[in-house]
C-alpha positions as CSV (number, residue, x, y, z in Angstrom):
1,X,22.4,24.4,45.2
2,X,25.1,22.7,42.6
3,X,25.3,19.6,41.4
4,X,27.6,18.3,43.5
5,X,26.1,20.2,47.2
6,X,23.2,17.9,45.5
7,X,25.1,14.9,45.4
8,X,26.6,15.6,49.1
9,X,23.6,16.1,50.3
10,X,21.3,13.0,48.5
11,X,24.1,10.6,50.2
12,X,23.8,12.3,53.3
13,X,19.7,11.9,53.6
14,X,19.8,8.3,52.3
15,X,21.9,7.8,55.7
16,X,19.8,10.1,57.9
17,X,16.6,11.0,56.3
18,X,15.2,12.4,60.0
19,X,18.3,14.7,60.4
20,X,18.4,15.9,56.7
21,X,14.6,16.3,56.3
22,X,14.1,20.2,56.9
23,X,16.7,20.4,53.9
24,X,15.1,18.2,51.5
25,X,11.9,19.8,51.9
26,X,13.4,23.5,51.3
27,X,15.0,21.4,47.8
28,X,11.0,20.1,47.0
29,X,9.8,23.8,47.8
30,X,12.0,25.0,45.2
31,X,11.4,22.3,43.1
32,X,7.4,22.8,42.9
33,X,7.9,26.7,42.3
34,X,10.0,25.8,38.9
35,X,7.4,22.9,38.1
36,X,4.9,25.4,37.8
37,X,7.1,28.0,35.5
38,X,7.6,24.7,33.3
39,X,4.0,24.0,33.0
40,X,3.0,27.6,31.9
41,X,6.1,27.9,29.8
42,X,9.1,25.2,29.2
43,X,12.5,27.1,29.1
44,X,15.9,26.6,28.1
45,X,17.4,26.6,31.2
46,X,16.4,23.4,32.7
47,X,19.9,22.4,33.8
48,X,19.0,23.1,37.7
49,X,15.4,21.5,37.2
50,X,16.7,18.7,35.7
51,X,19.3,18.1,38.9
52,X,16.9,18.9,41.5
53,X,14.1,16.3,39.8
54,X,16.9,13.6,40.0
55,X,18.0,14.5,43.3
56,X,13.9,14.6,44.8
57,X,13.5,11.0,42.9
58,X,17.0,9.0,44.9
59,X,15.3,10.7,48.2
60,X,11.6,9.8,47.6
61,X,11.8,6.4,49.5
62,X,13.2,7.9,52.5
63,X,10.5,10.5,53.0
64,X,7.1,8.4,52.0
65,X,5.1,10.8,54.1
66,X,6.4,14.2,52.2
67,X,6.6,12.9,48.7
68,X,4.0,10.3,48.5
69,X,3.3,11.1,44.8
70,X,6.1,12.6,43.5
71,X,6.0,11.1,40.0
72,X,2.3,12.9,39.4
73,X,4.0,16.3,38.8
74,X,6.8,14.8,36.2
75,X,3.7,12.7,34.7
76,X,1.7,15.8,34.1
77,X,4.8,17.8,33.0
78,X,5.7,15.3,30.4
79,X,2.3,14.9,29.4
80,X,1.2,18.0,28.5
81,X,5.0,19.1,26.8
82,X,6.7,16.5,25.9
83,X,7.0,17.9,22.5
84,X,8.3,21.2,23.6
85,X,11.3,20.0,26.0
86,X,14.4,20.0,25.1
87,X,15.7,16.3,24.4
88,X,18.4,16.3,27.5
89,X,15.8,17.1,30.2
90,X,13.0,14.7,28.9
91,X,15.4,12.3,29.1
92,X,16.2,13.1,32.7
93,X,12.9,13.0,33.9
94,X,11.9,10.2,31.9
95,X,14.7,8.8,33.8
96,X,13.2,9.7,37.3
97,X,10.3,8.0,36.5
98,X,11.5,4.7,35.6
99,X,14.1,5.4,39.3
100,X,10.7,5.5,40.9
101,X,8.8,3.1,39.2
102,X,11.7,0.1,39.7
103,X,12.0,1.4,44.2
104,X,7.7,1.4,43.8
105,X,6.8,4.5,44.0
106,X,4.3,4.0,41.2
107,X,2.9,1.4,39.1
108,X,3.7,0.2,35.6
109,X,0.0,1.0,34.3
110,X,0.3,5.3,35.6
111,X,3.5,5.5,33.5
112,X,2.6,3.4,30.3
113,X,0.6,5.8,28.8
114,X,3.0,8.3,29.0
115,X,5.9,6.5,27.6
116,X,4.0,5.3,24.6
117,X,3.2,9.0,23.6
118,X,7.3,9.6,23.3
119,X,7.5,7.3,21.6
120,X,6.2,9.3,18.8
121,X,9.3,11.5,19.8
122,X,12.3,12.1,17.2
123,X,15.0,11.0,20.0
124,X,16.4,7.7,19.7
125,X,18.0,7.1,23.0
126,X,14.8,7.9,24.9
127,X,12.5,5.7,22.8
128,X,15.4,2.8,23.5
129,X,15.5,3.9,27.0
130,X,11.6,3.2,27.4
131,X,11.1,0.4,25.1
132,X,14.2,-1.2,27.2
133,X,11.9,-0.4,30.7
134,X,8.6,-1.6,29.9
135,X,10.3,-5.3,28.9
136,X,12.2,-5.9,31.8
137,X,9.7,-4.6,34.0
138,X,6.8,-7.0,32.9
139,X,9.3,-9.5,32.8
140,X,10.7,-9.1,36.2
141,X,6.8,-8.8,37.3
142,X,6.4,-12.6,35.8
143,X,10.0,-13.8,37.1
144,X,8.8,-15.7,40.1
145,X,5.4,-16.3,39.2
146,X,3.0,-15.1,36.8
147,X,1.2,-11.3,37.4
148,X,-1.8,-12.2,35.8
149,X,-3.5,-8.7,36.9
150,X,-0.7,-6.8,35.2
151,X,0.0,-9.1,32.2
152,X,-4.1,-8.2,31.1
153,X,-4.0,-4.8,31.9
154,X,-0.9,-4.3,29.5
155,X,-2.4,-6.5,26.7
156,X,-5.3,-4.4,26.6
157,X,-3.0,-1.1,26.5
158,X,-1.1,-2.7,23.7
159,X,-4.2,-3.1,21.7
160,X,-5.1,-0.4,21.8
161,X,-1.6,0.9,21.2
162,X,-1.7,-1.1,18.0
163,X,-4.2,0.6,16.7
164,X,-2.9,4.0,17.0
165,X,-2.7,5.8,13.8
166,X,1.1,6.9,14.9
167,X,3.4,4.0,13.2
168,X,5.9,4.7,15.5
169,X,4.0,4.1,19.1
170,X,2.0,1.1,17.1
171,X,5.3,-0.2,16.1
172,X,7.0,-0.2,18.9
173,X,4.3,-1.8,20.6
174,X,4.3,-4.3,18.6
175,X,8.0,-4.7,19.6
176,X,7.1,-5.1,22.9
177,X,4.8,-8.4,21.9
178,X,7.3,-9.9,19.8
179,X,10.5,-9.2,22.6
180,X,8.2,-10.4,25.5
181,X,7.8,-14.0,23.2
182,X,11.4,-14.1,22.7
183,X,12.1,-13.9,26.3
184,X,9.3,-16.5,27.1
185,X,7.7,-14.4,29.6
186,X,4.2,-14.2,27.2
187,X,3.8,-17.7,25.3
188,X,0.3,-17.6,25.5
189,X,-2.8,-17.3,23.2
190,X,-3.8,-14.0,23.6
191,X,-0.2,-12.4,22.8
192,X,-0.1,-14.4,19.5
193,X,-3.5,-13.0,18.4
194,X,-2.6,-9.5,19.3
195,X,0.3,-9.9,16.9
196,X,-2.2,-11.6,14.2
197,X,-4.7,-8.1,14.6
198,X,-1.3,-6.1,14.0
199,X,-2.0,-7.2,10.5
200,X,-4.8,-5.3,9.9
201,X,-3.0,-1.9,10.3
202,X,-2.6,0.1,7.4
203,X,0.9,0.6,7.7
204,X,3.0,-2.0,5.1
205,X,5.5,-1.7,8.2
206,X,3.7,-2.6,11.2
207,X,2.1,-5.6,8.5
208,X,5.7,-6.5,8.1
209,X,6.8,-6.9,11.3
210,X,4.2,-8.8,12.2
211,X,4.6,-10.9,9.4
212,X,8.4,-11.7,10.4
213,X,7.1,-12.5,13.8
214,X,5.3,-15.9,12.3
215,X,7.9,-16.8,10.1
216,X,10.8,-16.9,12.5
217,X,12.5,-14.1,11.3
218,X,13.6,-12.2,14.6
219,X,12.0,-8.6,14.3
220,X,12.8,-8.2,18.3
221,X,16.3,-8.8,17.7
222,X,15.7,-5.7,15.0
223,X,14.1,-3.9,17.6
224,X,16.8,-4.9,19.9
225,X,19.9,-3.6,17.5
226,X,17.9,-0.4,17.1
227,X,18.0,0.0,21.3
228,X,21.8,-1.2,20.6
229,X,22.2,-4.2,22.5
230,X,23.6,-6.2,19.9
231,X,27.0,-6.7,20.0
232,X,29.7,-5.2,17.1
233,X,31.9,-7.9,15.7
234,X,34.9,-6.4,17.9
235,X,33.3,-6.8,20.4
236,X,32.2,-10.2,20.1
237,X,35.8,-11.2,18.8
238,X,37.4,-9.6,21.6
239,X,36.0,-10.0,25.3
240,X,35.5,-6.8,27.1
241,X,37.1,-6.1,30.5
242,X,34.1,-5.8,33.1
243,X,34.4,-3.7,36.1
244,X,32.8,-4.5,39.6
245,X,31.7,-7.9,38.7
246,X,32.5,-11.1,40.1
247,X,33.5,-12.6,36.9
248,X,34.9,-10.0,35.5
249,X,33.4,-9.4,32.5
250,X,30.3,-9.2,30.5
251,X,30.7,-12.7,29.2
252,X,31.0,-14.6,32.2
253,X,34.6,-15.3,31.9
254,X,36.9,-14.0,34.6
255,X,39.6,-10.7,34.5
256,X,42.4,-13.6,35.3
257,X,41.8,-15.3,31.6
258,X,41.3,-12.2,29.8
259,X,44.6,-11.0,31.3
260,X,46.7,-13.8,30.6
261,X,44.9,-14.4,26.9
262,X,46.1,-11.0,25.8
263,X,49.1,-10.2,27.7
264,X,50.5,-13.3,29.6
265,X,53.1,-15.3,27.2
266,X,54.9,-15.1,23.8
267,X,52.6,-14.7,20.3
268,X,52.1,-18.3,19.7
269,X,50.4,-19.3,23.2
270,X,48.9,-16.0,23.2
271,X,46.8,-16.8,20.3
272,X,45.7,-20.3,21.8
273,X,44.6,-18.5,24.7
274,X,42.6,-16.0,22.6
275,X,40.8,-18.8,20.4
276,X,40.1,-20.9,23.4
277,X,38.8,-17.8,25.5
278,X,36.6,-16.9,22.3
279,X,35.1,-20.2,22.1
280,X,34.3,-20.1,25.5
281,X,32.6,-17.0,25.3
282,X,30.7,-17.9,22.3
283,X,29.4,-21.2,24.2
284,X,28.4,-19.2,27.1
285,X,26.4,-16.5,24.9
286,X,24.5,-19.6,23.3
287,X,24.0,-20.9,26.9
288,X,22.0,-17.2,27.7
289,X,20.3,-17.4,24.0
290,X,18.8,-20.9,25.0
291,X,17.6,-19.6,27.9
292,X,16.3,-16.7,27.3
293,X,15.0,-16.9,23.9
294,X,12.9,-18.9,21.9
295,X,13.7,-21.5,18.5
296,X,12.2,-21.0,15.7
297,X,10.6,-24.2,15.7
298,X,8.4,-22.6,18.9
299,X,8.1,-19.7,16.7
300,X,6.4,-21.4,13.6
301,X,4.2,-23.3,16.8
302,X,2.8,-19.6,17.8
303,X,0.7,-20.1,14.2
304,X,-1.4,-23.3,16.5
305,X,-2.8,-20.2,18.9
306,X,-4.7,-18.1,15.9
307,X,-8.0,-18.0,17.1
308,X,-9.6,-18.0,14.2
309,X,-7.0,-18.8,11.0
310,X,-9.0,-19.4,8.6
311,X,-10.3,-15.3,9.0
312,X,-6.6,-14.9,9.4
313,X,-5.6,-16.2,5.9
314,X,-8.7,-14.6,4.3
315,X,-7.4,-11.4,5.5
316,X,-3.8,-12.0,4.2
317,X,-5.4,-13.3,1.3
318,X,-7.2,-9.5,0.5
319,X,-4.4,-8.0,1.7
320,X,-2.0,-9.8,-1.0
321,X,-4.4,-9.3,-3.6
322,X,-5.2,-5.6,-2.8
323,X,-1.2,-4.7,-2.3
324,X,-0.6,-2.5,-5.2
325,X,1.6,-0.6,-2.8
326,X,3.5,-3.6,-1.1
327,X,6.4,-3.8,-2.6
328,X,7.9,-7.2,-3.5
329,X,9.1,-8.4,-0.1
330,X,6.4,-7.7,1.5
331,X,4.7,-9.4,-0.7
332,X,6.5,-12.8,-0.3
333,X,6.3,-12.5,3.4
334,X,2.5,-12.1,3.1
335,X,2.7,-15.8,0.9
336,X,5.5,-17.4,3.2
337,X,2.9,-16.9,6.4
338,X,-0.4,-17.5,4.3
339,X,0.8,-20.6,2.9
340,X,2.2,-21.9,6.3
341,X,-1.0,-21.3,8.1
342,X,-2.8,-23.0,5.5
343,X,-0.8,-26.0,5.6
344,X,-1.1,-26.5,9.0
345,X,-4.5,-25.8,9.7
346,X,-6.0,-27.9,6.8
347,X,-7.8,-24.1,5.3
348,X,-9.8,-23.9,2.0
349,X,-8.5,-21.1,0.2
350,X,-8.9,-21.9,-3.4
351,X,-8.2,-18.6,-4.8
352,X,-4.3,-19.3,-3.7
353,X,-3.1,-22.0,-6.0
354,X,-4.3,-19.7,-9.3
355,X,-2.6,-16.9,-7.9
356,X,0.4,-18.8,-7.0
357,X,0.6,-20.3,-10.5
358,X,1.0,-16.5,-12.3
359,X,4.5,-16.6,-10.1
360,X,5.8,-19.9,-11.0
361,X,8.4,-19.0,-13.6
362,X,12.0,-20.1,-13.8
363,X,13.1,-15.9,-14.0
364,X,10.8,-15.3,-11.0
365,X,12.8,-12.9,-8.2
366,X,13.1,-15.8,-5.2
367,X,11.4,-18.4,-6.8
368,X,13.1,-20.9,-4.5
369,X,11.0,-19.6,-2.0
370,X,7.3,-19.7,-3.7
371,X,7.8,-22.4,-4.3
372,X,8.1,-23.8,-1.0
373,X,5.5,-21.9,-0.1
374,X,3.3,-23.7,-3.0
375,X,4.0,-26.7,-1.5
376,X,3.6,-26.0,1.9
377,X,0.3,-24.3,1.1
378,X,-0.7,-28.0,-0.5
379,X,-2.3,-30.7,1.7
380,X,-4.4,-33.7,1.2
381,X,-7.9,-32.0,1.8
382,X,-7.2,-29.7,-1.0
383,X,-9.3,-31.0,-4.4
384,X,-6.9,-32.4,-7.0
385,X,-8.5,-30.5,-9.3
386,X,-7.7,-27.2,-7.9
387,X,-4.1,-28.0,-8.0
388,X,-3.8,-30.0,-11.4
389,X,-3.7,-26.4,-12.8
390,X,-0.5,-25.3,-11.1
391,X,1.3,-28.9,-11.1
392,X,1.0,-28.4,-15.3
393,X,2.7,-24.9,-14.7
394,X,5.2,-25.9,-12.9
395,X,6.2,-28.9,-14.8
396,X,6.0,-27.0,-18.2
397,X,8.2,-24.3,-17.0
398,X,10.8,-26.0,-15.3
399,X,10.8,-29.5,-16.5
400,X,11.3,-29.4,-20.3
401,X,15.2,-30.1,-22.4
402,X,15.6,-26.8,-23.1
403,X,16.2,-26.0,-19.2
404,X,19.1,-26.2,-17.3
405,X,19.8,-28.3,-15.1
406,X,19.4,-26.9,-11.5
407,X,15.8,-25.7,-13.0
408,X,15.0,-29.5,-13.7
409,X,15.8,-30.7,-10.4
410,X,14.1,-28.1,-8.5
411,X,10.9,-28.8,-10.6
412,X,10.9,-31.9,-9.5
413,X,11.6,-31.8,-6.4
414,X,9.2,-29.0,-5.6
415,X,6.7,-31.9,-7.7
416,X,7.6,-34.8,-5.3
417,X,7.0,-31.9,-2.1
418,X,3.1,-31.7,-3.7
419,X,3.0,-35.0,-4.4
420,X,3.9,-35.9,-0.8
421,X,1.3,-33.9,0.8
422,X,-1.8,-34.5,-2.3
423,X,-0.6,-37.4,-4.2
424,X,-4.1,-37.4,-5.9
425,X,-2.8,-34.6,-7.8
426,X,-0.3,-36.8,-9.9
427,X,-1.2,-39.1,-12.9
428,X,0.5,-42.0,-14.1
429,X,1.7,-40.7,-18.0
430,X,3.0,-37.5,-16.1
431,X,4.8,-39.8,-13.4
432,X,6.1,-42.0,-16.4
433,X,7.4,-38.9,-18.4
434,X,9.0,-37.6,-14.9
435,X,10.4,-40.7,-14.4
436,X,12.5,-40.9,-17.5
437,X,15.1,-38.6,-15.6
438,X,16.3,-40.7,-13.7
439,X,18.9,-41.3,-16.6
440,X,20.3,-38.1,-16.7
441,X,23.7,-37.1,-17.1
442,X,23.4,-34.2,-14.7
443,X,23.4,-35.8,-10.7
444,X,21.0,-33.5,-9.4
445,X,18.5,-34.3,-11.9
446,X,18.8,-37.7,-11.9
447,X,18.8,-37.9,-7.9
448,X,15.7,-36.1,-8.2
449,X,13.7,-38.0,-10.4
450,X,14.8,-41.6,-7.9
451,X,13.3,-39.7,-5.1
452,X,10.4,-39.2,-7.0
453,X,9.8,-42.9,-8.3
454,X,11.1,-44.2,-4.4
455,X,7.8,-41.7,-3.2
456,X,5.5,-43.5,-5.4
457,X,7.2,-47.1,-4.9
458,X,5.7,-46.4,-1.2
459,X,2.3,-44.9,-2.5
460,X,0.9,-46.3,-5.2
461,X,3.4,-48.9,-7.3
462,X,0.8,-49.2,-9.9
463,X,1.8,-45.8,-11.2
464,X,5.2,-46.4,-12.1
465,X,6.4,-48.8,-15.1
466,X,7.3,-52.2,-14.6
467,X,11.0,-51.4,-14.0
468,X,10.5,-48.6,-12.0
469,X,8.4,-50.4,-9.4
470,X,10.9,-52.4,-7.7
471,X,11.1,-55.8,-5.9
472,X,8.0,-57.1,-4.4
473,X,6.1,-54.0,-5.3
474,X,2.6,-54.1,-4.0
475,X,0.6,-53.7,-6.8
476,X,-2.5,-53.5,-4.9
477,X,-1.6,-50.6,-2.8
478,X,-3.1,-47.1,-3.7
479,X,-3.7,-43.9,-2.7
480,X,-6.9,-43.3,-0.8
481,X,-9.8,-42.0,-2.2
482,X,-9.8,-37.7,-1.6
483,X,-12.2,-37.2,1.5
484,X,-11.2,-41.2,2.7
485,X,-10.5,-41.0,6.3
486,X,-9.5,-44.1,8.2
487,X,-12.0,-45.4,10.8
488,X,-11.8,-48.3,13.3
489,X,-13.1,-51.4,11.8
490,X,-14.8,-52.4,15.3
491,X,-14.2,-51.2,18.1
492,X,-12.2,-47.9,19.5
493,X,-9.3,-48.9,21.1
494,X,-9.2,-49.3,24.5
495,X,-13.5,-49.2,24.9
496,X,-13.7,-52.4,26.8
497,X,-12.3,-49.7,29.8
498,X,-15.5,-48.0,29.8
499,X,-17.5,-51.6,30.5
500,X,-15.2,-52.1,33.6
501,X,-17.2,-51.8,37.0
């Protein structure tokens, strides 16, 4: 049969599956005889194959008891020559198999498998066309409530996924982690420590994108442009016309506005109407982000569920020491997400700051950067001496005359960020010296070196000179002793509860 005697006769059976069945069963005879010519041999002329698979997979709800598991033979067929098909029919029945899988004719954990072995496949559509299933399927699984059964079940796949030797499948299972956090559908612990054992691959790229996953820096939205769901800049300047939808269009603005924006009125209104509409659209698009994505502020929090970080940033550690073959930005991702996670857990890892201090150099390439990540890496359990090294480094490469000006005020202001979290680290001739700045010519310099003295004005007056410390300084006040921890002087607050009858 054609195409189209296919098409008549699919409709035809979805009306009256009783009175069509004797036909649809001649069309599955058929269809097992060139099955089994495609598992001993896959030919070119698939073209009838491929339309008769389509047809089988609309009419498979209607006739339960004939084709109870129709997607078994497609499994095994893609299976075992996925390879060797041609790129148009792999697609189709890759495409039957997601038809059957969203009307429940098999489950998400038969099919996985399968569609993380094309993903080693050199097509691009079909690897978008998968990656695009498996995340709204386990997020329409977790719409209403949470599938717990089926949210473990693909965890453990994807671990094991992660650890494939094939960059690709581990890559884009990786993908699927960092897409289903975006969308809020897996927050939890375990998905943020399967994307903390993605760094142990060998691959610089899956290290990467792991790595982006911590910092903020959206490697779903990559993942996302490469399945081409980002918008082009036309596209988001102009409002496209929807068909068949109650608003109208893709933005959630109705056909009526678009209309009259671009074709209702003389030049002049005509253009109010189009800046209005875009604003609209661009309001409603942030609405959808809100709500389905994730800040990065929620983001940085996924670094609280590490298991275990202090293993975490001793791996990173090895990793950034051992990366002769990193290149440079991977090697500044690898400090941005070690120094964050030791700044927030409170980690000893003394062999940072000296490896840290070769990099602090005016010249260095994004030294803006490292040295935030210095001082984020800083906090007040770390030993003064350990960082006394790399606070003289910094100071005597970017605070000196001979610099310019914008070095000057980043030196100290990257000195006042240590300072703030280890003021231990600071002593009084150095604050003096540091001090004098304030009476620079340059603004930024001189603006940095009052936030300085106004930091130590709060923490220890008795460090500054006489004239630096203000009115009503209190000259007793110091910083605490390193290891000093504040403890109640009697009582815990709110014990007497605990005597109550």
């Amino acid at each position: 049969m054609s195409r189209y005697d296919l098409l008549s006769l699919q409709g035809k059976a979805k009306r009256d599956p009783d009175g069509y069945r004797d036909d649809v069963l001649m069309q599955l005879q058929h269809y097992n005889a060139l099955h089994g010519l495609f598992m001993l041999k896959p030919g070119k002329d698939f073209k009838a194959f491929a339309d008769l698979t389509n047809f089988l997979a609309q009419v498979a709800k209607s006739y339960p008891r004939d084709m109870p598991e129709f997607h078994k033979p497609i499994v095994e067929l893609l299976d075992a020559h996925y390879a060797l098909l041609e790129p148009s029919l792999r697609r189709s029945l890759t495409g039957a198999l997601i038809l059957l899988h969203n009307r429940g004719s098999c489950a998400l954990n038969e099919i996985l498998p399968l569609f993380f072995k094309m993903f080693r496949v050199q097509d691009k559509q079909l690897r978008t066309l998968v990656f695009k299933h498996v995340v709204a399927s386990v997020k329409r699984a977790n719409k209403t409530k949470r599938d717990e059964a089926l949210n473990r079940s693909v965890q453990s796949f994807l671990q094991s996924a992660l650890r494939d030797e094939n960059v690709a499948a581990a890559k884009k299972a990786l993908a699927v982690l960092t897409e289903l956090y975006r969308r809020n559908v897996w927050t939890d612990a375990r998905t943020v420590n399967l994307v903390a054992d993605a760094t142990k691959h060998a691959s610089p790229k899956i290290l990467v994108a792991a790595l982006k996953f911590f910092l903020g820096q959206d490697e779903a939205a990559e993942a996302a442009a490469e399945a081409g769901e980002e918008d082009s800049d036309e596209e988001e300047d102009k409002p496209k016309m929807g068909t068949g939808t109650k608003a109208g269009t893709s933005s959630g603005v109705s056909k009526e506005d678009v209309y009259r924006a671009y074709n209702k009125g003389v030049t002049r209104t005509k253009k109010k109407k189009q800046e209005k509409l875009k604003r609209q659209v661009a309001s409603i698009r942030r609405a959808n982000k809100k709500e389905e994505g994730i800040s990065n502020e929620a983001r940085f929090a996924a670094m609280t569920l590490v298991n275990d970080p202090q293993a975490f940033a001793e791996r990173l550690f090895h990793r950034l020491q051992a990366g002769t073959a990193l290149t440079f930005d991977t090697k500044m991702l690898l400090i941005q997400v070690l120094s964050r996670v030791v700044g927030l857990h409170r980690l000893h890892l003394m062999h940072l700051y000296p490896f840290l201090q070769r990099y602090v150099q005016p010249n260095q390439r994004d030294v803006t950067k490292l040295l935030a990540a210095c001082a984020t890496a800083c906090h007040e359990l770390v030993p003064p001496d350990a960082l006394e090294p790399l606070l003289k480094q910094l100071v005597n490469q970017f605070v000196h005359d001979r610099a310019r000006p914008e070095v000057v005020a980043v030196g100290i202001n990257t000195v006042r960020e240590i300072c703030l979290r280890c003021p231990l680290v600071m002593h009084a001739d150095l604050l003096q010296d540091l001090a004098q700045y304030k009476r620079a010519r340059d603004k930024p310099v001189a603006t940095a070196a009052r936030a300085l003295i106004s930091l130590f004005r709060e923490l220890a007056p008795g460090m500054l000179e006489k004239k630096d410390r203000g009115k009503g300084a209190e000259l007793d006040k110091s910083v605490a002793a390193f290891g000093a921890s504040e403890v109640a002087a009697d009582r815990v607050a709110g014990a007497e509860l605990l005597q109550k009858d």
